[in-house]
N, C-alpha and C positions, 0 to 999 in steps of 0.2 A: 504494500500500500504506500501509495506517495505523499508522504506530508512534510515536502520543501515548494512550495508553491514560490514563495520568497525569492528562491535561485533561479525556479525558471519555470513555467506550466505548460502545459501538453497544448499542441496546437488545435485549435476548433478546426471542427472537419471544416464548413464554411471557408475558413482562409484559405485552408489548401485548397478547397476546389479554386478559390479566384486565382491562388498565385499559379496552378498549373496553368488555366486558362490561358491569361496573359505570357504565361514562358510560350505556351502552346501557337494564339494567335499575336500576340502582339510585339513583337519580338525586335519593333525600330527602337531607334536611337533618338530622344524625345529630342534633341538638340538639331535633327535634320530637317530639311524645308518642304519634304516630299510628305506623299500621305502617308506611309508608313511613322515616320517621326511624329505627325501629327496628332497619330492614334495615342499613338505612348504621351506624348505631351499632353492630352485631354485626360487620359487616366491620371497623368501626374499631378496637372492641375488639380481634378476631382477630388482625388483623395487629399492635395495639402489642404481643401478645403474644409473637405470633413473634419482634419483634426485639428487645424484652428478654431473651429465651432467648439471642437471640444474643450476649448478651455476658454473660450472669449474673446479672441486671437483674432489677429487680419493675415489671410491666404500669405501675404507678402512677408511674414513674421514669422514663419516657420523655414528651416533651414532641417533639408532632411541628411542624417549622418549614419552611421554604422549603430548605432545603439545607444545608451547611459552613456558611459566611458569616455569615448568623442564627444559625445556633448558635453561633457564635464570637462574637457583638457581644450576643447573650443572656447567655452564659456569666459575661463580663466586663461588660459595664452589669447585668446582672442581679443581680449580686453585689456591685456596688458601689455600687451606685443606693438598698441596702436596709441599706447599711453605718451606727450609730451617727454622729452628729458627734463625737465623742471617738475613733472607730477610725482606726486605724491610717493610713498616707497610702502607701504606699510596698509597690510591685506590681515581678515579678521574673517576668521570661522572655527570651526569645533573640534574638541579632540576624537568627535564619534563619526567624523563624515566616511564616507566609501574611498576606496582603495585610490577612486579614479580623481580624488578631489585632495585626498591626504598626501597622492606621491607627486604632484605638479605645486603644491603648497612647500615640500622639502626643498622640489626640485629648485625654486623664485627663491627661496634663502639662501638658496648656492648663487645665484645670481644679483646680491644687496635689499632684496627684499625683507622685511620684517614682518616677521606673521606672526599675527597671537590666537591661540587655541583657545577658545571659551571652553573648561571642563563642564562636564553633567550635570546634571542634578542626581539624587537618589532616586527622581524620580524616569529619570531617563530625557529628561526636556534639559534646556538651559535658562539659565538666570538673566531675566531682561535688565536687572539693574547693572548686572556686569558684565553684561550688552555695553550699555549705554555707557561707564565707567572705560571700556575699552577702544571706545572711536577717538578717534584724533584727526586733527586738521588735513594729518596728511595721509588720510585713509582712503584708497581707492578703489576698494573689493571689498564686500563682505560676501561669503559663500556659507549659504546655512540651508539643510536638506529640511526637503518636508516632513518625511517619516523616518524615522531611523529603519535600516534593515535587519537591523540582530534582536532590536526590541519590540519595533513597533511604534515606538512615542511619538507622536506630532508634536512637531516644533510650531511657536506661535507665529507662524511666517506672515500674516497679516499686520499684527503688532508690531511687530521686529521692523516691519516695514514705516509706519508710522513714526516709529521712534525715528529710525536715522533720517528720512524725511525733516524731522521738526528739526533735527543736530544738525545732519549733513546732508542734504538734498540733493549734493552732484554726486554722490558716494553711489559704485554700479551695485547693485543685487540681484544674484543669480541664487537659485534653491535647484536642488534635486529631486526633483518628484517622481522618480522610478518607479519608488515605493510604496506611490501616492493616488496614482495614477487613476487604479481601477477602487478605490472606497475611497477615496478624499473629493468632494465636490471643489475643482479646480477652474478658477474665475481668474486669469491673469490682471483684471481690472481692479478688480477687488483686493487679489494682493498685492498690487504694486510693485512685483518684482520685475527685473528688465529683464533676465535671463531665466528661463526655464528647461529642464533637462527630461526626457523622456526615455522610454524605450518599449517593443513593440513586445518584446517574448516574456512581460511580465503579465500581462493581459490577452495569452491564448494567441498572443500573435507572431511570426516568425523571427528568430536570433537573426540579429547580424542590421537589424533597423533601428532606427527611435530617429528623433526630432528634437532640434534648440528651439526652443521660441526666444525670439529676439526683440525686443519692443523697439518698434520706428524713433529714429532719434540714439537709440543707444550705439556702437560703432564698434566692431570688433575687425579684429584681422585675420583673414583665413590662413589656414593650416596648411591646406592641401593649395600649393600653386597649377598652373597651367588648365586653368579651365574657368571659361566664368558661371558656370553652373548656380545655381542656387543664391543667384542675386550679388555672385560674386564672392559666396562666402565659404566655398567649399567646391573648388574644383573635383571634376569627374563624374564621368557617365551615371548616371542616376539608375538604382536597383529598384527598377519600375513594378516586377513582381513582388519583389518583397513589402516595399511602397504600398502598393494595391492592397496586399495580405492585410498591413497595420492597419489599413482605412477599414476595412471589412472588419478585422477587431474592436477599432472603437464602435462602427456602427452599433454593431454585435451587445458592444458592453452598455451602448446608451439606451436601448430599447427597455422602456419601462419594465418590462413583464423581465430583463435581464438586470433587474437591480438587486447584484449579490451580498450587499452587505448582510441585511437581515438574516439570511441563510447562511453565512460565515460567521454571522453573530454566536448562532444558536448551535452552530459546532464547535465556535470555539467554548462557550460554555457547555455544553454535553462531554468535553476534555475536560475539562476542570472537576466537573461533577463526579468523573468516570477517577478519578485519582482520588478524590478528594476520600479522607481517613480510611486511604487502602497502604498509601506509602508519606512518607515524609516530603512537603516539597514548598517552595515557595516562590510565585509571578517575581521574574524579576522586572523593578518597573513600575508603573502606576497602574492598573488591571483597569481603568478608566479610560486615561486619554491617552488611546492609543487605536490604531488601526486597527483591523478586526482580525486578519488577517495570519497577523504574525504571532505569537507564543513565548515566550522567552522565560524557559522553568530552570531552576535550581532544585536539585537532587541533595541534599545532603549526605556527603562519604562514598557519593556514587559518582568518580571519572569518569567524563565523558568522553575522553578518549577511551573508554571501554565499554560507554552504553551505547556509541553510536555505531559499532560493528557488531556488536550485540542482535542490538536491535533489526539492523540490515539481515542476519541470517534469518532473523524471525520474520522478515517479510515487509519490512517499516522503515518508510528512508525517510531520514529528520536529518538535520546536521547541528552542529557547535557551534555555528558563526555563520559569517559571509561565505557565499560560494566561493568567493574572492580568496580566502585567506584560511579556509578551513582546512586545506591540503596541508598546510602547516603545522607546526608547532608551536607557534607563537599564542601568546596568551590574547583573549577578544579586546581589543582596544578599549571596544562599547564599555564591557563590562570594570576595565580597569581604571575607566571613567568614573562611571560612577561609584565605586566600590572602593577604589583604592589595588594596588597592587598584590598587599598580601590576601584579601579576601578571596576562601573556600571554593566562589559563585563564579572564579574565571576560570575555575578547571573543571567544576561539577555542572555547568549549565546545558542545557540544548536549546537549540528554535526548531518550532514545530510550526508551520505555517500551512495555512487552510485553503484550499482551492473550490470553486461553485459546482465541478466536477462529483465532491464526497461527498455521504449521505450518513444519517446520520448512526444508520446501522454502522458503517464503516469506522467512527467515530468511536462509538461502543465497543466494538471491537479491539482497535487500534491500544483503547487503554487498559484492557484484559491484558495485551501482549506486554504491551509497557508495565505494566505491576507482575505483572510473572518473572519477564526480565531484569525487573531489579532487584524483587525478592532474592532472583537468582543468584545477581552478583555479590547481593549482599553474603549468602551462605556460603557460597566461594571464600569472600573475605575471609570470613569465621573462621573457615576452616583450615586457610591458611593462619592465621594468626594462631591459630592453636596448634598447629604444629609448629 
């Protein structure tokens, strides 16, 4: 059973059938002057439109890239690449963002940049007062995600926005809402942010897409030279299947009768239920404000580097972390966040995250396997410890 929704979810039959279609018939080059090109340039158009809709967006505001990751190393080289020598040095976001936002924030230190890391809270969010205690005159970035991935927590990205508005108004704000995407109601008007980061295979839609949204006025500089592709911001042939696939996902995700929260609600609660005074454990996090989604349990005395292959024989994929980083060893950042280095909760944790796919039998299920399995490790321990 699959419960890493988080890392990546199974593709809806519906995309594939579009994106076969289009490999099938549509097969020009949107950028040629002939009807074949044109065909593809009509679907391209179609679909930037759709997923501008989907967040409040003008067609001309979306810049489509390979997935999250690009959009995050867009967002931030993009905007800083095009910065004055007289601008400002000194860039502000979190010590819990994704892989794709934390190693181009190392990377600008190496290059005079000054970054400062807002830690966590215990609750998994961050503190707006040291927000606000961290801006300075010569602040040109701030990069803060909508939902965390290891936890779940919604950051106040509305707030956040209003704040540095009243302090610093020319100050660029970009968020990552990968994780946001398909349960966070996403109004770029609303939240004021100039940079937005997507991606297509978090929402049943094909790996290897997502989208920047770039608000008019804001100015970044592309990555990718030799093509003026995408308004100039991202040279190269445009993945018009792929493209097509994400627009069929949001359709997909926006149709009333497909509003998954509720139904992820009620599984992630039926998880909760389903442990609750079978084994020891504890939400890491606010169990409130947070996406529905995602899961983030503490075991106590139970390694997760031993519940999470465990559990994979028993038929249950969950993982410890970020897809990003979970191949590792390294301890969850998230969690060292908010916790502190030496707490229990960064070697004992898992994510379990919910997909519209599971039912709620399956749910029931899942935590039968999960209390056997730890029962199990735990007796293992025992019995090592006494011999």
């Amino acid at each position: 059973m699959y419960l890493d929704y988080a890392a990546t979810t199974p593709i809806h039959p519906s995309v594939l059938e579009t994106m076969f279609a289009v490999m099938e018939q549509e097969f020009g080059n949107p950028s040629s002057v002939h009807r074949f090109g044109r065909k593809a340039r009509y679907i391209l158009d179609s679909a930037k439109a759709t997923l501008a809709t989907s967040i409040g967006a003008k067609e001309n505001e979306i810049i489509m890239t390979s997935g999250g990751s690009e959009s995050n190393n867009l967002a931030i080289f993009g905007v800083i690449n095009q910065l004055p020598r007289n601008a400002g040095k000194h860039i502000i976001t979190t010590q819990i963002e994704h892989a794709s936002v934390k190693e181009p924030m190392s990377y600008l230190e190496t290059q005079g940049f000054e970054v400062t890391y807002l830690a966590a809270q215990a609750d998994g969010s961050i503190c707006l007062d040291v927000l606000q205690q961290a801006i300075r005159p010569d602040t040109v970035l701030l990069s803060i995600m909508m939902v965390n991935n290891e936890t779940g927590a919604i950051m106040p990205i509305k707030e956040i926005n209003a704040l540095i508005r009243k302090h610093h108004p020319t100050m660029i704000f970009h968020t990552d809402a990968v994780q946001a995407y398909e349960t966070q109601n996403i109004d770029v008007t609303e939240l004021g942010v100039d940079l937005l980061s997507t991606s297509a295979h978090k929402i049943s839609g094909p790996k290897g897409i997502g989208f920047l949204f770039k608000r008019q006025g804001c100015k970044i500089e592309s990555l990718v030279k030799g093509g003026e592709q995408e308004e100039n911001n991202r040279a190269g042939t445009e993945n018009i299947a792929g493209i097509a696939g994400f627009a069929c996902a949001v359709k997909i995700m926006q149709q009333p009768e497909n509003n998954v929260v509720p139904h992820i609600q009620a599984l992630r609660n039926t998880f909760l239920r389903g442990i609750a005074g079978q084994v020891a454990f504890e939400v890491n996090g606010s169990n409130t404000n947070k996406a529905p989604h995602i899961l983030n349990i503490w075991f106590p005395g139970i390694p997760s580097n031993l519940l999470v292959p465990h559990l994979d024989l028993a038929g249950i994929a969950i993982s410890a972390g970020s897809a990003c980083s979970s191949g590792s060893v390294q301890l969850s950042h998230v969690l060292v966040s908010m916790f502190g280095p030496e707490n229990p909760r960064n070697t004992e944790s898992i994510r379990i995250s919910f997909g519209p796919d599971l039912t709620i039998a399956d749910i029931e299920n899942a935590t039968k396997i999960l209390v056997r399995t730890i029962l199990k490790i735990q007796d293992l321990s025992q019995k090592e410890v006494s011999l």
